[in-house]
C-alpha positions in Angstrom: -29.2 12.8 -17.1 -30.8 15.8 -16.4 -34.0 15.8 -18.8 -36.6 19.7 -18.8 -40.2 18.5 -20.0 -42.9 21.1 -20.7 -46.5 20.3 -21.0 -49.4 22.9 -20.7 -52.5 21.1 -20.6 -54.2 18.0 -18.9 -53.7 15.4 -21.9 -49.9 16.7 -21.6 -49.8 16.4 -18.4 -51.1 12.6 -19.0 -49.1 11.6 -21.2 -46.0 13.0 -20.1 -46.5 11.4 -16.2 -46.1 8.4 -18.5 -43.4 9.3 -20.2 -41.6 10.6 -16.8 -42.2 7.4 -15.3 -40.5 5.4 -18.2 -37.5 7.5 -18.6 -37.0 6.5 -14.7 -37.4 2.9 -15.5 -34.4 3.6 -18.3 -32.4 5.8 -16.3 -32.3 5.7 -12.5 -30.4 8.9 -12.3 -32.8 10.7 -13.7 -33.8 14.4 -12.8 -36.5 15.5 -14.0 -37.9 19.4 -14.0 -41.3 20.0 -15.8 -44.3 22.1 -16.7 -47.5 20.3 -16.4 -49.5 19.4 -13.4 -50.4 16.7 -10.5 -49.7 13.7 -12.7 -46.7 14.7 -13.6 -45.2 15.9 -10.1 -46.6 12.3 -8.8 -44.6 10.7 -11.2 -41.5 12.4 -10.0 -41.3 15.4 -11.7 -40.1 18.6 -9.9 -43.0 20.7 -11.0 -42.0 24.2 -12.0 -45.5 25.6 -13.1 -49.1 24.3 -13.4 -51.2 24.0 -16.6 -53.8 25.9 -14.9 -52.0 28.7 -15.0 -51.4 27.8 -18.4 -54.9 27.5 -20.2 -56.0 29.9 -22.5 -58.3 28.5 -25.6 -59.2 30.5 -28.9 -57.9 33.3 -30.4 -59.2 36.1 -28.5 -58.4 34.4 -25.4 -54.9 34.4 -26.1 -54.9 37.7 -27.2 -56.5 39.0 -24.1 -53.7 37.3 -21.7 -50.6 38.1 -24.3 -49.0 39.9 -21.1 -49.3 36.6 -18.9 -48.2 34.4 -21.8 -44.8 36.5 -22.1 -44.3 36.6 -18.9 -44.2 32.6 -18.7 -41.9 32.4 -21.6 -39.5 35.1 -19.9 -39.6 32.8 -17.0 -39.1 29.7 -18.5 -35.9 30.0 -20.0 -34.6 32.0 -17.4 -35.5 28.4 -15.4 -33.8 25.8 -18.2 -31.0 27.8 -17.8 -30.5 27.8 -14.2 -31.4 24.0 -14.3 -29.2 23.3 -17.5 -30.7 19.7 -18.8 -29.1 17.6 -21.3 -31.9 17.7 -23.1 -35.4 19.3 -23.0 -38.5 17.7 -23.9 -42.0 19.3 -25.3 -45.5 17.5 -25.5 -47.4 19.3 -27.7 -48.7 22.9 -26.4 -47.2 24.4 -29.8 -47.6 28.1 -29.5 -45.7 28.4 -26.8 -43.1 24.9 -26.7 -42.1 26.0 -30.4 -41.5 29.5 -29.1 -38.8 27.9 -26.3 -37.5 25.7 -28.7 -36.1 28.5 -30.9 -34.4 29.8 -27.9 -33.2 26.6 -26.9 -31.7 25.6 -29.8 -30.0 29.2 -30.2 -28.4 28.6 -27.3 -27.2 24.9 -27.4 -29.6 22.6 -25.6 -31.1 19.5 -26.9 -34.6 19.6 -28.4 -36.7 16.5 -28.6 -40.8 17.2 -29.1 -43.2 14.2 -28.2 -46.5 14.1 -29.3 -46.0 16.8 -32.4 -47.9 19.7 -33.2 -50.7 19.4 -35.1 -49.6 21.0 -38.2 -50.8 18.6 -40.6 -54.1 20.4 -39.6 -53.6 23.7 -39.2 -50.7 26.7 -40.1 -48.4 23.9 -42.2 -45.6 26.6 -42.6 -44.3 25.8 -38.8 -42.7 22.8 -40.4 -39.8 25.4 -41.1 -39.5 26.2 -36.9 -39.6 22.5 -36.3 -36.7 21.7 -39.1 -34.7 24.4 -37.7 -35.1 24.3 -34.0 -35.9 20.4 -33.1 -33.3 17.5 -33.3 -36.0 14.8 -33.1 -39.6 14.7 -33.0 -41.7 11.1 -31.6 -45.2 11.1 -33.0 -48.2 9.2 -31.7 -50.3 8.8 -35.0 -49.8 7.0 -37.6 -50.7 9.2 -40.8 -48.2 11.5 -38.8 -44.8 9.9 -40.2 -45.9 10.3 -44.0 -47.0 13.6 -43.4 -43.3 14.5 -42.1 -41.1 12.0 -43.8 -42.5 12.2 -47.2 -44.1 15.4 -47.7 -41.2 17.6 -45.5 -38.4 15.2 -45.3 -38.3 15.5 -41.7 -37.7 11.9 -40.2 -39.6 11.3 -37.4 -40.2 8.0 -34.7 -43.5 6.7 -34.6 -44.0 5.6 -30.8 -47.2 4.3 -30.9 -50.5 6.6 -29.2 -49.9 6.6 -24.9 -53.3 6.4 -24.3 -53.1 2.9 -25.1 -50.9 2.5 -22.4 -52.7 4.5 -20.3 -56.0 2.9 -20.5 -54.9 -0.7 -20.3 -53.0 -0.5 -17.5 -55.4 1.2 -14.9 -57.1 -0.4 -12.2 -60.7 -1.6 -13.3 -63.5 -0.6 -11.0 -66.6 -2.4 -9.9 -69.1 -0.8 -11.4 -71.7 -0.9 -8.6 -69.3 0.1 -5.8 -68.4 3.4 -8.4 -72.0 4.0 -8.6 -73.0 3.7 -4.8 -70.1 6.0 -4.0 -71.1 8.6 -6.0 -74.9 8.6 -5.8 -75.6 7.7 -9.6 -78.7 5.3 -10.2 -77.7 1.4 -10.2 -79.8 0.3 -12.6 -79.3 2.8 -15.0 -77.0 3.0 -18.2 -74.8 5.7 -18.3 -74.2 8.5 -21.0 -71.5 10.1 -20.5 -70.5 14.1 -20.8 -67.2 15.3 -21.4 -67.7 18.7 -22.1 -63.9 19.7 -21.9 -61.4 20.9 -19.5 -61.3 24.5 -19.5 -64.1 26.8 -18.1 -65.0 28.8 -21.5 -65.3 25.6 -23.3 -67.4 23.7 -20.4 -69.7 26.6 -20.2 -70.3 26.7 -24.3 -70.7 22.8 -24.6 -72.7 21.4 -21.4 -75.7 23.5 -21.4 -76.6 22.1 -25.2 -75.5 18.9 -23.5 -78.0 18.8 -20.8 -80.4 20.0 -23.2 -81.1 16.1 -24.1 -81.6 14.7 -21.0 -85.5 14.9 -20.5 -85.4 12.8 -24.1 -83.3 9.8 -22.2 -85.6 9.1 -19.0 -84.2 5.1 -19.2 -80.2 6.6 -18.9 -78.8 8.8 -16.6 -76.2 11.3 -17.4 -73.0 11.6 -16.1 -71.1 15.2 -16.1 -67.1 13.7 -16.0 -65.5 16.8 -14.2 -62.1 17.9 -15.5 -59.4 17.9 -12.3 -58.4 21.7 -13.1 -61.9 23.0 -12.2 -63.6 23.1 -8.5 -66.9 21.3 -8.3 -68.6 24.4 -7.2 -68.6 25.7 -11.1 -70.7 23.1 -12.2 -73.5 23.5 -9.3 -75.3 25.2 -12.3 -75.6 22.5 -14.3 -76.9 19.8 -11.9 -80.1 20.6 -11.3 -82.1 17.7 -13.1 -82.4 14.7 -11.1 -81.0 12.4 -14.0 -77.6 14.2 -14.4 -74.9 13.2 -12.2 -71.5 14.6 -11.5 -68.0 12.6 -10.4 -64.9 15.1 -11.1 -61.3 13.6 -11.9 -62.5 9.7 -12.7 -63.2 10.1 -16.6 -61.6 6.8 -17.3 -63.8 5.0 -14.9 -66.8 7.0 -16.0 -65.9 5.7 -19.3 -65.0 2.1 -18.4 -68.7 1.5 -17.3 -70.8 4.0 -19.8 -72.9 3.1 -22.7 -72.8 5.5 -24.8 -71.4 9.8 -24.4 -71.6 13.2 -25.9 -67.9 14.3 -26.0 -66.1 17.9 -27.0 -63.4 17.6 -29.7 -59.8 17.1 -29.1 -58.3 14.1 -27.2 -61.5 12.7 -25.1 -62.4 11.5 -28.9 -59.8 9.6 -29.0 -59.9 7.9 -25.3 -63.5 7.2 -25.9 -63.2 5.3 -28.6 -60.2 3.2 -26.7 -62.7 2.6 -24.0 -65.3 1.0 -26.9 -67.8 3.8 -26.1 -70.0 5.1 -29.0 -70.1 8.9 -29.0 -71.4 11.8 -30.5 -68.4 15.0 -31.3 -69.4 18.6 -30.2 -67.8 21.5 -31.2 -68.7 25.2 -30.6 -66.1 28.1 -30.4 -67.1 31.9 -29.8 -68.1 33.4 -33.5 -64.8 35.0 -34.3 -62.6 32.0 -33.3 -64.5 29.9 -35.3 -64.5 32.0 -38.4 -60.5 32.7 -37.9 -59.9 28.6 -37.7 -62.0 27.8 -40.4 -60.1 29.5 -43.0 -56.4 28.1 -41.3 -57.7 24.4 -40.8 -57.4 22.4 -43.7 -58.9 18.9 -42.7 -61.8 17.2 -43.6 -62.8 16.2 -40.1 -61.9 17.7 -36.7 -62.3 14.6 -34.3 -59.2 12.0 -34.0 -61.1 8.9 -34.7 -62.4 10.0 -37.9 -58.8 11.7 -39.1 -56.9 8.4 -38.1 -59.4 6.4 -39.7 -60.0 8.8 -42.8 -63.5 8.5 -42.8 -66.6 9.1 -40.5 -66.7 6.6 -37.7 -67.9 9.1 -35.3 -70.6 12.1 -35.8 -69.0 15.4 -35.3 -71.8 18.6 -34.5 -69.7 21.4 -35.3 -70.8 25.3 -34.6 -74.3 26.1 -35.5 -74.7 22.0 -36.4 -74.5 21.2 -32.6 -77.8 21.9 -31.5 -80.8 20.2 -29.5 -82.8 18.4 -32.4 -79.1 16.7 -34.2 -78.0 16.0 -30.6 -80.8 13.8 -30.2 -81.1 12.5 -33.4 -77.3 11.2 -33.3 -77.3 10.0 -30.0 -80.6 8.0 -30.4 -78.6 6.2 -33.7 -75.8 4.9 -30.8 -77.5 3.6 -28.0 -78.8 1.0 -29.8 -79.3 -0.9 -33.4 -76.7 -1.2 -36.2 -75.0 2.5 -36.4 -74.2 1.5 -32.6 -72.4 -1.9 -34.0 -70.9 -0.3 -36.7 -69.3 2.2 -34.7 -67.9 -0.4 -32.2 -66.8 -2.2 -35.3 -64.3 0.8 -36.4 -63.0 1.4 -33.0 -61.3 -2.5 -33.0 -59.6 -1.1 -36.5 -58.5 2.2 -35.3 -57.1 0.5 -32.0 -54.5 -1.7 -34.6 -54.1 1.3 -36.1 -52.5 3.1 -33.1 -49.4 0.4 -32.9 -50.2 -1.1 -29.7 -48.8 -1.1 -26.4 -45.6 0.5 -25.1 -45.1 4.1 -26.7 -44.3 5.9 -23.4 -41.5 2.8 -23.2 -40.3 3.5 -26.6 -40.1 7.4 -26.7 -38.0 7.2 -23.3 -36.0 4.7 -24.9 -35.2 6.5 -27.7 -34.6 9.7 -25.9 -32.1 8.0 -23.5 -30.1 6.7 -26.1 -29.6 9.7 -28.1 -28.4 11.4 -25.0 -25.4 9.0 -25.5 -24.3 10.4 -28.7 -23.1 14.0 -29.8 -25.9 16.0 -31.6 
């Protein structure tokens, strides 16, 4: 079978390595043409464009690269249909995979969407693009099936979260040899940073970030550098002798940190996985954030705390994230009872997540509906 996956960022491109590398295991024919990045094409995937070419965050960002953005879609269906797949699969990346998918369907291909848009938080009226334009949508969180079975009667498969899988299966590292390699102290714990993977978000969020570090002589900080950005853009930030940097190893900076500051989205989530007690920052550009405030209807922003539907983790958001509350959170986690309390949740929201196997299941599924007529 000949299967067209689209992913534009790095957590798509995670995930859907995974889900490439499954849908070989179930089909040894398989061909496979996608939008994503390195993961992906490692996995086997005949890369046709890279999420870095890809990445634009906020509203006026978008708005200010509307030319480049049309010019991708133009060029993506002009490619599915010179590649013709039996079925084409998108991993989240809404604004743009819901904008193919309309297309696609119009013109007979098979749409499937893993990992769904994230409509249950924001702009709920796209529930009538997914209705019309997907055949079947695999969700990775659990409130996610209620919120499309019950409330849209939309069936949906619940797969089970990929970063399960993921995490569990990499290599563990020793945690001295990862320190000698890249210079960091070895007696030291570590706090880690994740301040994000594009440059206008990493530039908001890692200055406030370092602006705790003289309060933490006994830790050192760790800078976990996102693989679409050269090290040469964060030279600014490591100027303080307690702040380290490693780019592309955020699982094994993870594995061996005690505790880390981490910007919203899917980092919440993988830190938690990892049992690391973290502090959420968010901070948009003024307009952005005043635009998403009205259109986001949720009472938390972080993953943990929405699966678990209460605070688990503290979230800093917009004028909130700031020196003083940065310090005063992250003191609560690296030690005393808010630190075991936290660890406490994350064993609940891992049962939560349904275990092992969702990149197996999705393929599974996908395979077998490619053996009946839509």
């Amino acid at each position: 079978m000949k299967y067209y996956i689209i992913a534009g960022e790095a957590s798509g491109d995670l995930h859907g390595s995974n889900l490439i590398k499954a849908i070989k295991a179930v089909d040894a024919d398989a061909q496979i043409r996608c939008w994503g990045g390195d993961l992906m094409q490692n996995a086997g995937g005949n890369l046709v464009k890279h999420y870095k070419e890809l990445a634009f965050m906020g509203f006026l960002e978008v708005l200010f690269n509307l030319k480049a953005i049309f010019k991708n879609i133009k060029f993506c269906k002009h490619d599915i249909a010179g590649f013709n797949p039996n079925v084409l699969i998108f991993i989240d990346y809404s604004g743009f995979n819901l904008r193919i998918a309309k297309w696609a369907k119009e013109n007979g291909f098979r749409t499937n969407y893993y990992i769904s848009p994230q409509i249950w938080a924001s702009r709920e009226g796209r529930i009538k693009k997914i209705k019309r334009d997907i055949d079947a949508m695999y969700v990775i969180l659990p409130f996610e099936k209620e919120f499309y079975e019950k409330k849209h009667d939309f069936p949906v498969h619940f797969v089970g979260h990929p970063l399960i899988d993921a995490i569990t299966n990499r290599p563990e590292i020793n945690p001295i040899s990862f320190k000698n390699e890249y210079q960091l102290d070895p007696k030291k714990p570590i706090i880690a940073l994740l301040p994000g993977s594009r440059k206008q978000e990493v530039q908001k969020m890692l200055s406030l970030m370092l602006s705790v570090v003289h309060a933490f002589p006994d830790y050192q900080f760790v800078i976990a550098g996102a693989p679409s950005l050269e090290k040469g853009f964060y030279t600014d930030f490591l100027k303080n002798p307690n702040v380290g940097f490693v780019s592309n190893k955020t699982y094994d900076i993870l594995s061996i940190s005690h505790a880390a500051l981490v910007t919203s989205g899917t980092a919440t989530l993988e830190t938690a996985i990892f049992k690391v007690p973290q502090v959420v920052c968010y901070r948009a550009n003024w307009i952005s954030y005043q635009i998403a405030k009205r259109i986001i209807t949720l009472d938390f922003i972080s993953l943990v705390n929405l699966i678990m539907n209460r605070e688990v983790v503290k979230e800093l958001i917009q004028n909130e994230l700031n020196t003083k509350n940065l310090k005063t959170e992250l003191l609560k986690i690296v030690d005393g009872p808010h630190r075991q309390t936290m660890l406490k949740a994350y064993e609940e929201l891992e049962k939560k997540l349904g275990g092992k196997g969702a990149s197996k299941t999705a393929a599974t599924l996908i395979y077998k509906s490619l053996q009946k007529p839509l």
